[in-house]
Rosetta silent file (secondary structure, phi, psi, omega in degrees, C-alpha in Angstrom):
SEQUENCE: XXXXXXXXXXXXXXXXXXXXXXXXXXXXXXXXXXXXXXXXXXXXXXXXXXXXXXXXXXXXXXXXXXXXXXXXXXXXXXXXXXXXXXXXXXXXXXXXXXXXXXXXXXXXXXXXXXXXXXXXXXXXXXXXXXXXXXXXXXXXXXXXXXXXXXXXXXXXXXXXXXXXXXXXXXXXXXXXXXXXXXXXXXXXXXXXXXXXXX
SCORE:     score description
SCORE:     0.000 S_00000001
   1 L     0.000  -42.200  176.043  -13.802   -8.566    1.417 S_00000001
   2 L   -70.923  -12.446  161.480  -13.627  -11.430    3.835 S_00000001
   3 L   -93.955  -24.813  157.407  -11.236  -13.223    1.704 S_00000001
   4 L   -72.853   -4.327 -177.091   -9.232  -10.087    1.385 S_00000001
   5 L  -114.264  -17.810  176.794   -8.756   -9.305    5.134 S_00000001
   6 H   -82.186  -26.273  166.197   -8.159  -13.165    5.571 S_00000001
   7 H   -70.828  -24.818  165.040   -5.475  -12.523    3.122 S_00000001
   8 H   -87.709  -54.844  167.330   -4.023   -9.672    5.298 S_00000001
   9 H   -47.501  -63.045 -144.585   -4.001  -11.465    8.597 S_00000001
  10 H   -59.927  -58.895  179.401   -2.008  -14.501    6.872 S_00000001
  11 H   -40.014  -32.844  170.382    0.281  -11.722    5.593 S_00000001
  12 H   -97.737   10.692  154.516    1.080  -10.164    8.498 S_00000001
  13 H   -79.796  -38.070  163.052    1.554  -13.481   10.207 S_00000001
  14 H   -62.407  -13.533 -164.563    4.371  -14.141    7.497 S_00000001
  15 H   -87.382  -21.902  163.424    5.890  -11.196    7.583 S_00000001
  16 H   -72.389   -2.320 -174.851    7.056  -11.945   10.887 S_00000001
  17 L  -100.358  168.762 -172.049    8.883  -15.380    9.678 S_00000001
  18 L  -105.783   50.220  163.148   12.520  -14.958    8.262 S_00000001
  19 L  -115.126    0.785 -157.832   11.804  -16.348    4.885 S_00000001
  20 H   -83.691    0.851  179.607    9.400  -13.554    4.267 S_00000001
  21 H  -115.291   15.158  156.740   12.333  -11.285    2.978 S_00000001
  22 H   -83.164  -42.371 -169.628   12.995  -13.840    0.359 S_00000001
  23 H   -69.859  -59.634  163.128    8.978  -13.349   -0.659 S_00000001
  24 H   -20.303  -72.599 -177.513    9.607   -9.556   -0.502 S_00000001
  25 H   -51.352  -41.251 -169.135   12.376   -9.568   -2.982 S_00000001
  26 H   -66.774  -56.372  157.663   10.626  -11.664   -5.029 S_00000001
  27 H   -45.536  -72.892  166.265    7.469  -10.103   -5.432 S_00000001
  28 H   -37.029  -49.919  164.031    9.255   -6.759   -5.909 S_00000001
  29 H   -65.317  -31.876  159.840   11.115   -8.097   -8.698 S_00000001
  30 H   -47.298  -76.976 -156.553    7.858   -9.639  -10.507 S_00000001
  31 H   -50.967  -23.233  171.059    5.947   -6.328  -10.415 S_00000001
  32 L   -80.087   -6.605  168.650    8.744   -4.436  -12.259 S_00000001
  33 L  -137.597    7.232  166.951    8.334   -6.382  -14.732 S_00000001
  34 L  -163.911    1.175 -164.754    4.903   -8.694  -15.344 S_00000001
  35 L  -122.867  126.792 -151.676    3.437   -9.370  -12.051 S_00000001
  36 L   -86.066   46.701  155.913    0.217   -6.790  -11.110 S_00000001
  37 L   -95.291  105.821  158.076    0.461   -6.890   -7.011 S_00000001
  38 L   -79.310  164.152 -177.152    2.810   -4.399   -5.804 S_00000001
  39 L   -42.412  -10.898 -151.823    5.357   -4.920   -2.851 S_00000001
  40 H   -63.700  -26.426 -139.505    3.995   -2.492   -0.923 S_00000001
  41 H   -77.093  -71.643  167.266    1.500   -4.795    0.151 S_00000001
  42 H   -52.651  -50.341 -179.163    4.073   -7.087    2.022 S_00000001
  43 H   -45.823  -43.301 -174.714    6.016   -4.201    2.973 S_00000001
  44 H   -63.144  -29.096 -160.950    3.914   -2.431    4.794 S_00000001
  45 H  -103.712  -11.291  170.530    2.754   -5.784    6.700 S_00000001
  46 H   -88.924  -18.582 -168.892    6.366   -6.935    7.626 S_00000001
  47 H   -98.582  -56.236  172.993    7.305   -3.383    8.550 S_00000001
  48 H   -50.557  -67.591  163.220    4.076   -3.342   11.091 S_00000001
  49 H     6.911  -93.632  159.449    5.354   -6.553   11.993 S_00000001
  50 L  -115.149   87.700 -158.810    8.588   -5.774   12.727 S_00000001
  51 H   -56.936  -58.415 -163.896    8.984   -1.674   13.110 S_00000001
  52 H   -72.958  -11.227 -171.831   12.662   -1.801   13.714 S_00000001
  53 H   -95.693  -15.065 -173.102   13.432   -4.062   10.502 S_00000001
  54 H   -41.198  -67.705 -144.989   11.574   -1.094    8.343 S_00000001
  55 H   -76.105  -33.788  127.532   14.172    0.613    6.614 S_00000001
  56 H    30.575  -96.481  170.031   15.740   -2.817    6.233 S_00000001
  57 H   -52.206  -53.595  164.387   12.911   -4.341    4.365 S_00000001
  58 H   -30.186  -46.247 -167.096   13.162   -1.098    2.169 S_00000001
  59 H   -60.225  -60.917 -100.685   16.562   -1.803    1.244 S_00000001
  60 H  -119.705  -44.052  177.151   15.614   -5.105    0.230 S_00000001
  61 H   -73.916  -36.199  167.241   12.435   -4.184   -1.647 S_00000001
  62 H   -51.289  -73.834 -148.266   14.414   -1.304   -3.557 S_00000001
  63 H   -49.782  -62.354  175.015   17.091   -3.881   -4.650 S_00000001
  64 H   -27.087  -46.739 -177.693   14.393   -6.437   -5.656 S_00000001
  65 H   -80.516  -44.578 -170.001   12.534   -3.810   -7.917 S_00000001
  66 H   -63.817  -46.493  178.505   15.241   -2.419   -9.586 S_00000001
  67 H   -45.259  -45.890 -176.073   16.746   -6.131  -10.554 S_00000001
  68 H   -67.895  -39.562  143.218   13.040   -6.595  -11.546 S_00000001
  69 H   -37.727  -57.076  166.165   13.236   -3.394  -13.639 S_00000001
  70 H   -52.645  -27.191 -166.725   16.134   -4.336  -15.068 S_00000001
  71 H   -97.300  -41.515 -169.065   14.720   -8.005  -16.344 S_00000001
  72 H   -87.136  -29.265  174.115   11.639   -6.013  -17.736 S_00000001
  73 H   -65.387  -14.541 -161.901   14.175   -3.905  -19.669 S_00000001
  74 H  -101.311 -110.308 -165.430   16.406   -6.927  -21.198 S_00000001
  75 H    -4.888  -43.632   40.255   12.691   -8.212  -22.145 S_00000001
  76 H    84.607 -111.839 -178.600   12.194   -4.856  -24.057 S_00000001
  77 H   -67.369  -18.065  177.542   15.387   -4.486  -25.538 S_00000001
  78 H  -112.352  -19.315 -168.409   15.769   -8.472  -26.621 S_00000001
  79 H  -153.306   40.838  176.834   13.012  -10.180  -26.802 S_00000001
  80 L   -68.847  -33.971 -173.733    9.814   -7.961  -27.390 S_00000001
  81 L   -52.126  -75.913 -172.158    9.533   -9.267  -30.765 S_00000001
  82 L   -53.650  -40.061 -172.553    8.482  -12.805  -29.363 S_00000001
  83 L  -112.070   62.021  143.683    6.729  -11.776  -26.080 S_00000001
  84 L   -85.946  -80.223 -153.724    4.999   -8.738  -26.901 S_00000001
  85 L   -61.156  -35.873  156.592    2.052   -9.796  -27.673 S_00000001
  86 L   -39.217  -46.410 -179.717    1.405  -12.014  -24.511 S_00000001
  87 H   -73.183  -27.737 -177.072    1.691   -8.675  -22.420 S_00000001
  88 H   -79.466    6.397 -149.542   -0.894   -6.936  -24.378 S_00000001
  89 H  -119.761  -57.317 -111.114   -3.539   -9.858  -24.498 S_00000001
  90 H  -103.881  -64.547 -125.013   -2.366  -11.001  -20.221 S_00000001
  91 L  -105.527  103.584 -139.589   -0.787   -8.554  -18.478 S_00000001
  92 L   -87.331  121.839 -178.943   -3.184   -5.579  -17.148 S_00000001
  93 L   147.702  -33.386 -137.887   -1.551   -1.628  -17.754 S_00000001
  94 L  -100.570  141.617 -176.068   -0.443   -2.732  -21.030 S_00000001
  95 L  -143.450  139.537  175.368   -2.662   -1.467  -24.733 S_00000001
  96 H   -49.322  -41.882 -158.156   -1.060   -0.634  -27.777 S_00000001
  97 H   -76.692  -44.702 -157.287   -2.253    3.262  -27.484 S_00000001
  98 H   -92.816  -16.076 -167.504   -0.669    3.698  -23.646 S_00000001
  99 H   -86.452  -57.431 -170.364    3.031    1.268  -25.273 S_00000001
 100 H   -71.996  -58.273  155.389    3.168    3.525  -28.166 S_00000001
 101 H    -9.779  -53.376  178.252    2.263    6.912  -25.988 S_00000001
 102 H   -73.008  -83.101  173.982    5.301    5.947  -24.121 S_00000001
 103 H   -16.431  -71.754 -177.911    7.765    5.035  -26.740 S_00000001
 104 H   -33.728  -74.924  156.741    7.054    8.233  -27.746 S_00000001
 105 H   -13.222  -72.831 -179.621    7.761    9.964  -24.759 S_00000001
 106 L   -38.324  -11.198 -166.518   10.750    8.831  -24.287 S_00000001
 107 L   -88.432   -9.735  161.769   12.424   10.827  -26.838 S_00000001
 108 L  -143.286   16.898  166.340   12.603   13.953  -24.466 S_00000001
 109 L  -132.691   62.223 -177.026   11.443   12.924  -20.868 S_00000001
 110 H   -91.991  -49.505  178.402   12.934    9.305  -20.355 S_00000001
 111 H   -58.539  -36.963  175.593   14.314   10.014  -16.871 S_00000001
 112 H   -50.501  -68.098  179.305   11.436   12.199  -15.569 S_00000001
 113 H   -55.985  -17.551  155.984    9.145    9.140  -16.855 S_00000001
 114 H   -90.155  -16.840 -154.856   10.814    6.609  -15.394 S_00000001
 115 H   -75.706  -44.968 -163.967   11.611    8.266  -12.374 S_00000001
 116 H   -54.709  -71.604  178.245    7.638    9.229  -11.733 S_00000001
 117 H    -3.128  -93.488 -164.728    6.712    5.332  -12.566 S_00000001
 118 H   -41.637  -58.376  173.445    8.984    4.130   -9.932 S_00000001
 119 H   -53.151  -26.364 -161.686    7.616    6.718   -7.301 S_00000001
 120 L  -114.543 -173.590  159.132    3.641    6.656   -7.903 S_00000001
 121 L   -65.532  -21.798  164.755    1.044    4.075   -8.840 S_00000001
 122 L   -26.358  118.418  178.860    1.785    4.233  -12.287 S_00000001
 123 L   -90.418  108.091 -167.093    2.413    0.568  -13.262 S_00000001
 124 L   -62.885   17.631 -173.823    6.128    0.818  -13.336 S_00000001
 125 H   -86.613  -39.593 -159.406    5.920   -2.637  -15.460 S_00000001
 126 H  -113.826   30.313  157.264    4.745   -1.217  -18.753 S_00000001
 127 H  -111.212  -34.246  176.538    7.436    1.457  -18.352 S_00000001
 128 H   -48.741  -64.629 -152.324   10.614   -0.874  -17.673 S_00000001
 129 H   -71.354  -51.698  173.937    9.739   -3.071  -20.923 S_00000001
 130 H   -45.232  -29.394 -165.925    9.120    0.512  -23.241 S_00000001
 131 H   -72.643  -46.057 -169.491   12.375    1.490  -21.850 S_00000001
 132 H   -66.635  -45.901 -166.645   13.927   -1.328  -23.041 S_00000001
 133 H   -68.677  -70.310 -155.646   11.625   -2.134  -26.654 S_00000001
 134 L   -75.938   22.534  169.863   12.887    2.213  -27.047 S_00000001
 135 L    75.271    4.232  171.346   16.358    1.650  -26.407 S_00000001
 136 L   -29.585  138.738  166.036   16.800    4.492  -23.547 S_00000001
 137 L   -53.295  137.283 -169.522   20.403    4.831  -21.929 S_00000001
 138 H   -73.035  -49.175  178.177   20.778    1.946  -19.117 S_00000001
 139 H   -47.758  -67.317 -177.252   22.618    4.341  -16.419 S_00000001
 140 H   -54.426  -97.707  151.251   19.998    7.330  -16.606 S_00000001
 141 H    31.172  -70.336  175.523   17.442    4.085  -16.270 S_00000001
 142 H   -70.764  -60.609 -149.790   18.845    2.835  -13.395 S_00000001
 143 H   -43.696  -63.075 -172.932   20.050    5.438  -11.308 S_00000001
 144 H   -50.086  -33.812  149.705   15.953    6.962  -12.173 S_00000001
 145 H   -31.384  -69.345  161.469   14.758    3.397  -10.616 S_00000001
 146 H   -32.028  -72.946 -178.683   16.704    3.883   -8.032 S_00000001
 147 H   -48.652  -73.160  -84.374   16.233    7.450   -6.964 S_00000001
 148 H  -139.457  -56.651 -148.675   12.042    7.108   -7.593 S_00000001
 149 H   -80.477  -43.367 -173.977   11.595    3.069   -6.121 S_00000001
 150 H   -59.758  -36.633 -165.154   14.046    3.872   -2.727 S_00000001
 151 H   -72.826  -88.602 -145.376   12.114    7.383   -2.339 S_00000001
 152 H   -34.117  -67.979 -174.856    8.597    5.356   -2.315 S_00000001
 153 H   -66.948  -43.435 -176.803    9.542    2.674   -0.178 S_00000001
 154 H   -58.657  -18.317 -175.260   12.157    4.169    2.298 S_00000001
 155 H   -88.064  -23.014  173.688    9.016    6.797    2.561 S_00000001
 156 H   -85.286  -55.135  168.671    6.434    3.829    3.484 S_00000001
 157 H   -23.196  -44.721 -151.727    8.867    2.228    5.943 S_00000001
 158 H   -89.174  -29.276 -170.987    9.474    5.142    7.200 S_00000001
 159 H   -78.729  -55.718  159.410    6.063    6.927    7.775 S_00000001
 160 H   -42.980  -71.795 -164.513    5.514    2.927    9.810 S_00000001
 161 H   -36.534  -65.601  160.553    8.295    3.077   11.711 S_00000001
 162 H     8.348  -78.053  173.584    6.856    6.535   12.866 S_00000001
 163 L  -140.991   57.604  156.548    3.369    5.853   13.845 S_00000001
 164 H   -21.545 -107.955 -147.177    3.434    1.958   13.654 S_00000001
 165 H   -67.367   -1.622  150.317    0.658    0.975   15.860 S_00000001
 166 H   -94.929  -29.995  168.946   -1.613    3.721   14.904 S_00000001
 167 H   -51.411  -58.355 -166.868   -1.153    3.460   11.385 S_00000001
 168 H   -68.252  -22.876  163.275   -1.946   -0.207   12.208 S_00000001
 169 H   -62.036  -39.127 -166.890   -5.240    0.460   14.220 S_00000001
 170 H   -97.461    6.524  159.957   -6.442    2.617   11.858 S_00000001
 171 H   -93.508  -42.611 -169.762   -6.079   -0.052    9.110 S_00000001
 172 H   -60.588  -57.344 -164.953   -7.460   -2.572   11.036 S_00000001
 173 L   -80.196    9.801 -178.053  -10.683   -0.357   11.844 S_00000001
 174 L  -135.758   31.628 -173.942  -10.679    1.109    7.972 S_00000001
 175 H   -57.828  -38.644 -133.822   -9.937   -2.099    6.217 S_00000001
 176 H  -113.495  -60.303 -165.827  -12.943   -2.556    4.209 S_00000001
 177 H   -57.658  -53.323 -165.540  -12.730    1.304    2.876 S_00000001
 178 H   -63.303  -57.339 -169.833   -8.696    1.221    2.314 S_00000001
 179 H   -35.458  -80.004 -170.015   -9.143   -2.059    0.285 S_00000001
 180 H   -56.759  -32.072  168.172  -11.737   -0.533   -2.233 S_00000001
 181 H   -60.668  -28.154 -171.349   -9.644    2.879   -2.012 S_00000001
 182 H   -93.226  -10.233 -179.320   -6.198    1.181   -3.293 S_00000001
 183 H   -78.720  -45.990 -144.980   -7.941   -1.310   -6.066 S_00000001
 184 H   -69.044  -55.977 -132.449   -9.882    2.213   -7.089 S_00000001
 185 H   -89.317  -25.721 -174.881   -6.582    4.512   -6.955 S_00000001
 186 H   -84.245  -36.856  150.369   -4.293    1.070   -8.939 S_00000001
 187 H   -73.181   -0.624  162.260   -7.048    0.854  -11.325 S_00000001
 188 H  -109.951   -9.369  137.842   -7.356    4.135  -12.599 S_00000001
 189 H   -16.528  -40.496 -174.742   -3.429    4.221  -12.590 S_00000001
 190 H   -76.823  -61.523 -162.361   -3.958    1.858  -15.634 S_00000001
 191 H   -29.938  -69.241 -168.364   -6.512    4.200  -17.109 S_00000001
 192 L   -64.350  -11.920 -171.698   -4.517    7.815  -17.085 S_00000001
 193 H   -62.879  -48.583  162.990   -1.223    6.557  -18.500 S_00000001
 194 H   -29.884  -72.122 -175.870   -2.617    7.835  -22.324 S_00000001
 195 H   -17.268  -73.933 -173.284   -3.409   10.585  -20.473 S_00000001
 196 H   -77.010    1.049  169.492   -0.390   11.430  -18.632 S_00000001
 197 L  -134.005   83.573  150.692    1.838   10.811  -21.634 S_00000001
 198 L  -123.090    0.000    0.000    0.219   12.230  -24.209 S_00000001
């Protein structure tokens, strides 16, 4: 815990430098397609940061994920064949049972399922690359990225901007608690996707 709260102050000391919307994008664009932190993580601490920069940072975190989305989809549609198997052995969300579940799926909810991904905890990672590996239409794809990653973030920005500094007190004095609630609520995200596509 003390390396994870040491890990938040440094974050919210970066989030105040202006290179830190270069880190944003990037990290949004990993997580849509292989890397398991999501942005929110910065967002939230750059948005505290700077309150008036929120919906800002949104924009910027949207763009990032969908490009990142997009990259997991090309992976997917071109080059699953090669790299497949590295995400199931590496990369944590992904099992043959929840990759086939999905595939499946897709044949009469691919916009609902991408859209929910993009909105929830669902790790929108192992949904990008199915989209792509089943061959879903790219428009309906994006546009549901769009629509589902701008409502999440423009909704965390926005909920800061709001009640910044209490939202920020009441992190500070529930730190230890939030921490184990968001590993608890991102790991059973992995769990339910059989579930929720079955």
């Amino acid at each position: 815990m003390q390396f994870v709260r040491r890990l938040y102050d440094w974050t919210l000391s970066l989030a105040a430098r202006p290179g830190a919307i270069w880190a944003l994008f990037a990290i949004a664009f990993a997580e849509s397609s292989f890397f398991p932190i999501p942005p929110d993580v910065l967002l939230i601490a750059m948005t505290l940061a700077q309150p008036a920069k929120g919906l800002w940072y949104a924009t910027v975190c949207t763009l990032g994920s969908v490009s990142g989305a997009l990259f997991g989809y090309l992976i997917g549609f071109a080059f699953w064949a090669v790299v497949g198997e590295y995400f199931f052995r590496y990369i944590p969300g992904f099992s043959h049972e929840v990759f086939d579940q999905v595939c499946r799926s897709y044949e009469q909810h691919s916009v609902l399922i991408v859209f929910t991904a993009a909105f929830t905890p669902i790790p929108y990672k192992v949904i990008t690359i199915t989209a792509g590996v089943s061959h879903i239409s790219l428009l309906p794809f994006i546009l549901a990225s769009m629509f589902g990653r701008a409502g999440r973030f423009f909704l965390v920005s926005g909920l800061l901007m709001k009640f910044g500094p209490p939202v920020k007190e009441f992190i500070e004095k529930y730190f230890n608690l939030l921490t184990i609630l968001v590993v608890v609520i991102y790991v059973l995200a992995f769990y339910l996707l059989p579930v929720i596509f079955k």
